[in-house]
N, C-alpha and C positions, 0 to 999 in steps of 0.2 A: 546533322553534324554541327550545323551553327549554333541551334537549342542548345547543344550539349556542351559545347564553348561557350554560351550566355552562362549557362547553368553556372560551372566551374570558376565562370569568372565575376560571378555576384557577390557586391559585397558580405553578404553573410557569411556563403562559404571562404573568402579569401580568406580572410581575418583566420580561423583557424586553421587552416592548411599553412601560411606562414607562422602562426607558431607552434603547430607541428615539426614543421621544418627546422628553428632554432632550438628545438629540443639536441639534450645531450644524446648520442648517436647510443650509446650502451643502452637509454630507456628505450629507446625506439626499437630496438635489438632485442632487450628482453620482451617489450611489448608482443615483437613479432615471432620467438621462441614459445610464449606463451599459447598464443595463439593454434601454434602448428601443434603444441601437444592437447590442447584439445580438440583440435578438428583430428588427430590421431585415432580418436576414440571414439568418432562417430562413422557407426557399420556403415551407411552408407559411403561412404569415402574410403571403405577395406580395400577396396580393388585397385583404387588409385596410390601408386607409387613406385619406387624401384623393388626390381625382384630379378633375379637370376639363379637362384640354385634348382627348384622347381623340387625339390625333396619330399619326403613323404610328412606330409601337416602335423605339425606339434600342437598338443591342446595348450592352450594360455594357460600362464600361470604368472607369480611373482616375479621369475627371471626374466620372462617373456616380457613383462609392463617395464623391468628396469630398462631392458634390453632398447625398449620403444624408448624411454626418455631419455635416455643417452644419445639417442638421435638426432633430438628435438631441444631439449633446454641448452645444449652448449652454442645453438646459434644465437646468445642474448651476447656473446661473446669474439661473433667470426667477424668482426671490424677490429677490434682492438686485439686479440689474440689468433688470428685466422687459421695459423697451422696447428697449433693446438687442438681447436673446434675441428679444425678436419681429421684429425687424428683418432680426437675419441670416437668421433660420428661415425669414420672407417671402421673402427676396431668393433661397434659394437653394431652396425652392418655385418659385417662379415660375421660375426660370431651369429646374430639372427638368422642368418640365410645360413649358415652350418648346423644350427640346432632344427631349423627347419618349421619356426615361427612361422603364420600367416603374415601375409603383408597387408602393413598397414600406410595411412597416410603417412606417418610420421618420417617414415625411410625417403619420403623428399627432403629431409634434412641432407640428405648424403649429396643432393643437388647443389643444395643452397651452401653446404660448406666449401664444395670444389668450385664453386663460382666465386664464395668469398677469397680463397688462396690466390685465385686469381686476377683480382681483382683490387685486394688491399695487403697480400705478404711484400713484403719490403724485400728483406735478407733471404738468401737460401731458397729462390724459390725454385732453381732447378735441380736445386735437391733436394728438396721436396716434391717434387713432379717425379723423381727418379724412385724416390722412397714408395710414393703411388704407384707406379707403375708397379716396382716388385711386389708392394701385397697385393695389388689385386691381382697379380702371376701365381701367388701363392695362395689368397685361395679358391681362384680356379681350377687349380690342381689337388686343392680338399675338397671340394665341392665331387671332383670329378671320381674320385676314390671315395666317398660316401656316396655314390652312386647316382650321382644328378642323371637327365637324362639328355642337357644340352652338350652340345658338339664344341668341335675349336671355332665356327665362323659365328656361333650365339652369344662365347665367351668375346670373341675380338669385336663384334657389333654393339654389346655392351660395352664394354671399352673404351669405342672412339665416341659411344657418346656419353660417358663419362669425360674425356679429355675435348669434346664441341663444347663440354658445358664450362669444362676451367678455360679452355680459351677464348668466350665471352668474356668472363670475367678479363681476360688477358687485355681482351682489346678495349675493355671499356677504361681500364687500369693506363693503357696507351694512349687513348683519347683525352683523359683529362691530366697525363703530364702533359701533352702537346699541349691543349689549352693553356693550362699554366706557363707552360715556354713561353708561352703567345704575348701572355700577359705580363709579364715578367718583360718582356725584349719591348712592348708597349709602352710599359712604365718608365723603363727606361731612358728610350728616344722621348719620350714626354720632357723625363727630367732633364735629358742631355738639352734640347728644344728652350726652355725653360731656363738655364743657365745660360745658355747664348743671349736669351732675350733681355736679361738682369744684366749681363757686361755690357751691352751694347747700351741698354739704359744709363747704365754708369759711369758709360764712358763719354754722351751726349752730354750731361748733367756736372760730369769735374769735368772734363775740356773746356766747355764753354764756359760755365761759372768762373773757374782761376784763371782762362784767358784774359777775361774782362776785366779780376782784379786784379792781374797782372799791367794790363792796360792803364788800369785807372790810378794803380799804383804809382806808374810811374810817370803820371801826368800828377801828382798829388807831389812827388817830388821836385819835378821841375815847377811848379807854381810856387814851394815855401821858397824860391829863391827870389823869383820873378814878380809873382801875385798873390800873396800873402790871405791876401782876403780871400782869393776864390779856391785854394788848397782844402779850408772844412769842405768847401762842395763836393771834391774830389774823394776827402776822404768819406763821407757820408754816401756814395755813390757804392767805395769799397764796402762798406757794412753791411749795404741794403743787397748787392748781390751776395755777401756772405749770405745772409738771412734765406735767400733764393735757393740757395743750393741747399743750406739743411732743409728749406721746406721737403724739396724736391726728393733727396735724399731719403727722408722721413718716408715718404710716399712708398718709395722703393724697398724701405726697410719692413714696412706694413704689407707690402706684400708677398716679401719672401718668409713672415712670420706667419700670414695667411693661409697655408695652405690647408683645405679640404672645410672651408667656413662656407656658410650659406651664399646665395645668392646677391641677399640680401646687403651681406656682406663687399661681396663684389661690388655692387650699386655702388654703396659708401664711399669706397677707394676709389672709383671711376670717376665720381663729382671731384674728389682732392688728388685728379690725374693733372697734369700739366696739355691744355688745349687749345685750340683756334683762338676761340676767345682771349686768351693770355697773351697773344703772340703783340699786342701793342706795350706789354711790361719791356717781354724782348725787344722789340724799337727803342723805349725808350731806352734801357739798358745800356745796350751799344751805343744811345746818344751821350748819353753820359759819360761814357768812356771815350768822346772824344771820336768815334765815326759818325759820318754826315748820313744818315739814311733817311730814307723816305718810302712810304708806306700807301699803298693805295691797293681797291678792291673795287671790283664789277661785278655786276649780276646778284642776284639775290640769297644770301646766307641761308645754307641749309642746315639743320640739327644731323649730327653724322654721330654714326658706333664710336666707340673710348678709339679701337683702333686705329680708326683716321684719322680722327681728331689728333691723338697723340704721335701719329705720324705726320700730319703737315706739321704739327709744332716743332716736333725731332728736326725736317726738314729744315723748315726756316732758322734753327738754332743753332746748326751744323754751318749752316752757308753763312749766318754771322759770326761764327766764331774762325770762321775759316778768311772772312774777310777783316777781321781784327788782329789774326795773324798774319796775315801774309800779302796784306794792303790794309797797314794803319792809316784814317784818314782818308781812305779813296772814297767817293760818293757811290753808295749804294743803295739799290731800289728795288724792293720787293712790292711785289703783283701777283693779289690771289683773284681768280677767275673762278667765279658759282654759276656750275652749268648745274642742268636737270639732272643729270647723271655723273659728273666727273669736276672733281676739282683740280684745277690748276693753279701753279704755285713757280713765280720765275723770280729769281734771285739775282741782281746783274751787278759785277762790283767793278769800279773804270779802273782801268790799269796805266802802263803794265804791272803786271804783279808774277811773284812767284807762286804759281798754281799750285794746290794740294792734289798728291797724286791718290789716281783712284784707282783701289787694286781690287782684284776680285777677293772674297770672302774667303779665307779659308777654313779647313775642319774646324777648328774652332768657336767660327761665328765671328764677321766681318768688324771692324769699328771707323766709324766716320763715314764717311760719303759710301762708304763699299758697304757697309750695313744697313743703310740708308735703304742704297739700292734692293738689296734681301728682304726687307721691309716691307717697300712698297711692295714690290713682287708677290710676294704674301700677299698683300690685298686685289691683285690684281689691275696692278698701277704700273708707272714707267718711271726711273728716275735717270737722266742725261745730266752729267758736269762734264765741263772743260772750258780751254779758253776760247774768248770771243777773235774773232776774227779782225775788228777794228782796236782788241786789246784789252784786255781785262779776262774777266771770269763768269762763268753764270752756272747757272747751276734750275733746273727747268725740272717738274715734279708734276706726272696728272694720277691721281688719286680717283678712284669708283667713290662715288657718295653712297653711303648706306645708312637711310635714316633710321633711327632708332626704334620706331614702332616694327621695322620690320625685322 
């Protein structure tokens, strides 16, 4: 059995069986009508096929060879026209087995058509099942008056396995709408997945951005009254976080255009993702605008997948822009911790302050500290905000490292 797996699965053979497969379904269809009407015509394969009348043997002749292809060539057609090819197949069935032709292979066509009706008819198909049902009543009941010699349990044993063979097709017909529901309601939740994950990106990237220029704005204002000279710093502060956000934006924009691009492609996006490494732009940022922060790290720096990276960035960018609203000014200290396996990330901002409340996610897909949390969770992480006990805010995040060779 394994040989025979190796076999099928070598590249010589692959190569053409995949583009057999992308062939148009009619070639493949006639290929395989052709086929059945010459294997029709080889006597050793007489025996083999359907037969029910059992009548006294007709010598071959012209009607008899049409009789046979009428069988056989209309299944170049039982995918794209099914009830048709069963129709004719039936029709000149039944007149074979009434004139009392020997059988031949080719009357497996009569198989192959009730499998296709069941398997690819769209519209009508139980009335079509209904229409079957009455001719083959009908000519059992000429067969039976031309004098056959089968009984009623020979005609009803033929029958049901005429109707075992369309209800294969029935259920193979079953099986791949299921699949496709399957895949279809996959897609879907991908997409729906997939747009939560772009708002939440969106909403990390203009909250914080226009907080900051909101910040620095109007530290830019009160200096042209006060300090004249130091107001360019201010406003040069607001241009270079403009700049920040269209990068950022960009980013975001590149990859909802991206979709179904190589791998290779992803790489590229993933180096111009926003990460660990970047998170001293964000310090300085918010220094700029006028919060005290401070910045320190333990333990040794591990290379981590886009998603952690881009989630302790999210992290820390959330909990400063949360402390540039809602404690401008307060000293704030952020501490990333590099263990073996887990990174940690504490945010403390001194208060008192008005806390940003943290709500759970909803259908939608959560924003701010509440999507944070969905986030990390996804990764297999934990993220805790609220206020501190001695006053203020913090905001505590541990992240799994997963380095990127794995």
């Amino acid at each position: 059995m394994t040989a025979r797996r190796d076999l099928w699965g070598a590249p010589s053979l692959r190569a053409p069986l995949d583009r057999w497969r992308e062939r148009d379904a009619l070639l493949k269809d006639g290929v395989l009508a052709l086929a059945l009407t010459l294997l029709s015509f080889v006597p050793t394969l007489s025996g083999v096929g359907a037969q029910i009348g059992d009548l006294p043997e007709r010598p071959a002749d012209a009607l008899g060879v049409g009789l046979v292809l009428a069988q056989t060539l209309p299944s170049a057609f039982r995918r794209s026209s099914p009830a048709a090819c069963l129709a004719v197949v039936a029709v000149a069935f039944a007149v074979h087995q009434a004139l009392g032709y020997a059988t031949t292979f080719g009357s497996v066509g009569l198989y192959l058509a009730l499998y296709s009706a069941g398997a690819h008819q769209v519209r009508f198909r139980r009335g079509l099942a209904v229409l079957a049902c009455a001719g083959y009543a009908v000519l059992a009941v000429v067969l039976d008056r031309l004098g056959s010699p089968q009984s009623l349990p020979d005609y009803l044993a033929f029958g049901l396995v005429l109707a075992a063979v369309r209800q294969v097709g029935s259920t193979v017909r079953a099986r791949r709408t299921e699949e496709a529901e399957r895949r279809r309601l996959t897609a879907e939740a991908a997409t729906a997945a997939e747009r939560a994950r772009i708002a939440r990106e969106l909403h990390d990237v203009v909250t914080h951005h226009v907080t900051a220029m909101v910040v620095q704005s109007d530290a830019a204002q009160f200096l042209l009254t006060s300090a004249p000279d130091r107001a360019a710093g201010s406003l040069t502060a607001v241009s270079d976080t403009g700049r920040r956000a269209l990068t950022e934006l960009r980013y975001l924009l590149g990859v909802l255009e991206a979709t179904g691009e190589a791998a290779s492609a992803d790489l590229e996006r993933a180096e111009r993702a926003p990460a660990r490494g970047r998170l001293e732009d964000l310090v300085e940022q918010a220094r700029r605008s006028g919060q005290p922060v401070e910045f320190d790290e333990t333990g040794e720096r591990r290379p981590g997948g886009v998603e952690v990276e881009l989630a302790a960035y999210r992290v820390v960018q959330e909990a400063l822009t949360n402390a540039m609203k809602y404690a401008a000014g307060q000293a704030t200290r952020i501490l990333l911790r590099h263990g073996d396996e887990h990174l940690g990330i504490e945010v403390t901002t001194d208060g008192p302050v008005s806390a940003p409340v943290l709500r759970e996610p909803g259908p939608a897909g959560g924003r701010g500290l509440a999507g944070l949390r969905a986030r990390v969770r996804m990764l297999g992480g934990e993220l805790n905000a609220g206020p501190r006990p001695e006053g203020g805010f913090e905001v505590r995040a541990t992240i799994p490292s997963r380095p990127v060779q794995e």
